[in-house]
C-alpha positions as CSV (number, residue, x, y, z in Angstrom):
1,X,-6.2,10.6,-9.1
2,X,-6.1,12.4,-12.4
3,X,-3.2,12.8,-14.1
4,X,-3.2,16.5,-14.2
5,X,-4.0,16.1,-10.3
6,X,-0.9,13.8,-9.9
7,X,1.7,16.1,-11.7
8,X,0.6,19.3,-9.9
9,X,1.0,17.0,-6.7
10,X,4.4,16.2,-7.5
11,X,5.7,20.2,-8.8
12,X,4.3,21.4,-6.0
13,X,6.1,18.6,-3.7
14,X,9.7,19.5,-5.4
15,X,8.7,23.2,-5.2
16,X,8.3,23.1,-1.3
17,X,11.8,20.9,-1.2
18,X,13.6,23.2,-3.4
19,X,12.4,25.8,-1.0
20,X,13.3,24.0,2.1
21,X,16.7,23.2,0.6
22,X,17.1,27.0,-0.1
23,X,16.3,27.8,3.5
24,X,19.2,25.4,4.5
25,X,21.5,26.6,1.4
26,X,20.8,30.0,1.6
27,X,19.8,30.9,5.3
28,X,20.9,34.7,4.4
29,X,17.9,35.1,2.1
30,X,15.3,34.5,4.5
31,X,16.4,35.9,7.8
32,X,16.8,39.5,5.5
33,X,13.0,39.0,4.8
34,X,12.6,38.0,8.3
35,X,9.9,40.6,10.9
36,X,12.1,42.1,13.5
37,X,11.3,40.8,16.7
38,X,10.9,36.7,16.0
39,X,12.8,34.7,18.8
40,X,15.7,33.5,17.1
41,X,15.5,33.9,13.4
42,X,18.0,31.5,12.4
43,X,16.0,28.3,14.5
44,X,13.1,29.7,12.6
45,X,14.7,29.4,9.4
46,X,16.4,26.4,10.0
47,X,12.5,24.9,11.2
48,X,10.6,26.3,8.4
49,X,12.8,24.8,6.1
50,X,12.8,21.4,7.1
51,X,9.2,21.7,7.5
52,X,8.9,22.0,4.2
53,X,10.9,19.5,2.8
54,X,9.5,17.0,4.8
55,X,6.1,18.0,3.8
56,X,7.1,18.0,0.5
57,X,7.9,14.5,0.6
58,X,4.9,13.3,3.0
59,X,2.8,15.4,0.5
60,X,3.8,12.1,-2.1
61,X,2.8,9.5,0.1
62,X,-0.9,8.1,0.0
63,X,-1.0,7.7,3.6
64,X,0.2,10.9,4.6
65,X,-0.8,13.3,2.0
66,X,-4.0,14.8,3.8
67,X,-2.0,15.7,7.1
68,X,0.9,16.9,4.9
69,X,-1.4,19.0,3.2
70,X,-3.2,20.4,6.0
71,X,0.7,21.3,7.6
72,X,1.2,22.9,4.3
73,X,-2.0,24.6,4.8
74,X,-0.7,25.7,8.3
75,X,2.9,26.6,7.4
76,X,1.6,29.0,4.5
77,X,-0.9,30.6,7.3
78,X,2.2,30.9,9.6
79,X,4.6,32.7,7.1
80,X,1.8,35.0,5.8
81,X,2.6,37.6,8.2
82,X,6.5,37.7,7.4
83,X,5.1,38.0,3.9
84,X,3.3,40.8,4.6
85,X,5.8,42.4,6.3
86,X,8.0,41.7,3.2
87,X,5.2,43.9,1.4
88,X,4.8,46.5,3.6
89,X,8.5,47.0,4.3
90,X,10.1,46.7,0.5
91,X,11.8,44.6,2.4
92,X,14.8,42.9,0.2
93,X,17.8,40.6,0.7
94,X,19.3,43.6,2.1
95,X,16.8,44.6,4.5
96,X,13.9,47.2,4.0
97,X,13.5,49.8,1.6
98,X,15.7,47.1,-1.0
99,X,12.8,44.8,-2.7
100,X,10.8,44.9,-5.8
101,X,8.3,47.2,-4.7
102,X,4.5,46.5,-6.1
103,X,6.2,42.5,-6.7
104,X,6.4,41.9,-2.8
105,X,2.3,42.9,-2.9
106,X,1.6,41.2,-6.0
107,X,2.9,38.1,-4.6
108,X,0.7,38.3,-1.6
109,X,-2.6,36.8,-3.7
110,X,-0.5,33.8,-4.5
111,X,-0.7,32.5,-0.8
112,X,-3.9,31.5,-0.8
113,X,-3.9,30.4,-4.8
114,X,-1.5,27.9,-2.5
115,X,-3.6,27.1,0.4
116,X,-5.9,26.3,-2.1
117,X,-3.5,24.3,-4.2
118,X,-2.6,21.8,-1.1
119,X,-6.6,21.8,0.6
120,X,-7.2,20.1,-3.1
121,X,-4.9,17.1,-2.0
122,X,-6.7,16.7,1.7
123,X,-10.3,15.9,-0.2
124,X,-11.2,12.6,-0.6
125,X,-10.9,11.4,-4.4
126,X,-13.9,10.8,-6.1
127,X,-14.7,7.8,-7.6
């Protein structure tokens, strides 16, 4: 594995920790941003965010990095739709109508520069 390949492997393992963490730290956060309607937003949460700090750190290990990438892949695909309702809703830490306006849409693009980011680490290396 390159070198540049190997530290972008490890910032974006402590960025999906730091996250989980935050989820765990900071559960108000995240069930603000939350789509009405999920089945019991704080299990969600509290799922999510364990999800990703264990995919964080199976994302490190040689053995497990494809499947961790590919549940990376599938936890960014999942959270896309509270995303977009971020977007659509300006929705804030205090509910809708509070974000950052053209940010939350902004933002949106990134989720795929993501997807793309961990499908990189479920490809074989080459020689």
């Amino acid at each position: 594995m390159s070198r540049a390949k190997r530290i972008l492997l490890w910032v974006m393992a402590v960025a999906y920790m730091g996250a989980g963490f935050n989820h765990l730290y900071n559960p108000e956060f995240y069930l603000a941003i939350m789509p009405p309607g999920l089945p019991n937003p704080e299990w969600l949460n509290l799922l999510s965010g364990l999800a990703e700090i264990v995919l964080g750190v199976f994302v490190l290990e040689p053995r497990t990095r494809v499947y961790a990438a590919w549940g990376l892949i599938a936890l960014l695909v999942a959270v896309f739709p509270a995303n977009l309702y971020v977007a659509m809703e300006n929705v804030g830490p205090d509910g809708p109508g509070t974000g950052i306006g053209a940010a939350n849409w902004i933002r949106l693009p990134f989720q795929a520069v993501f997807i793309v980011w961990a499908w990189w680490y479920t490809r074989p290396e080459s020689g």
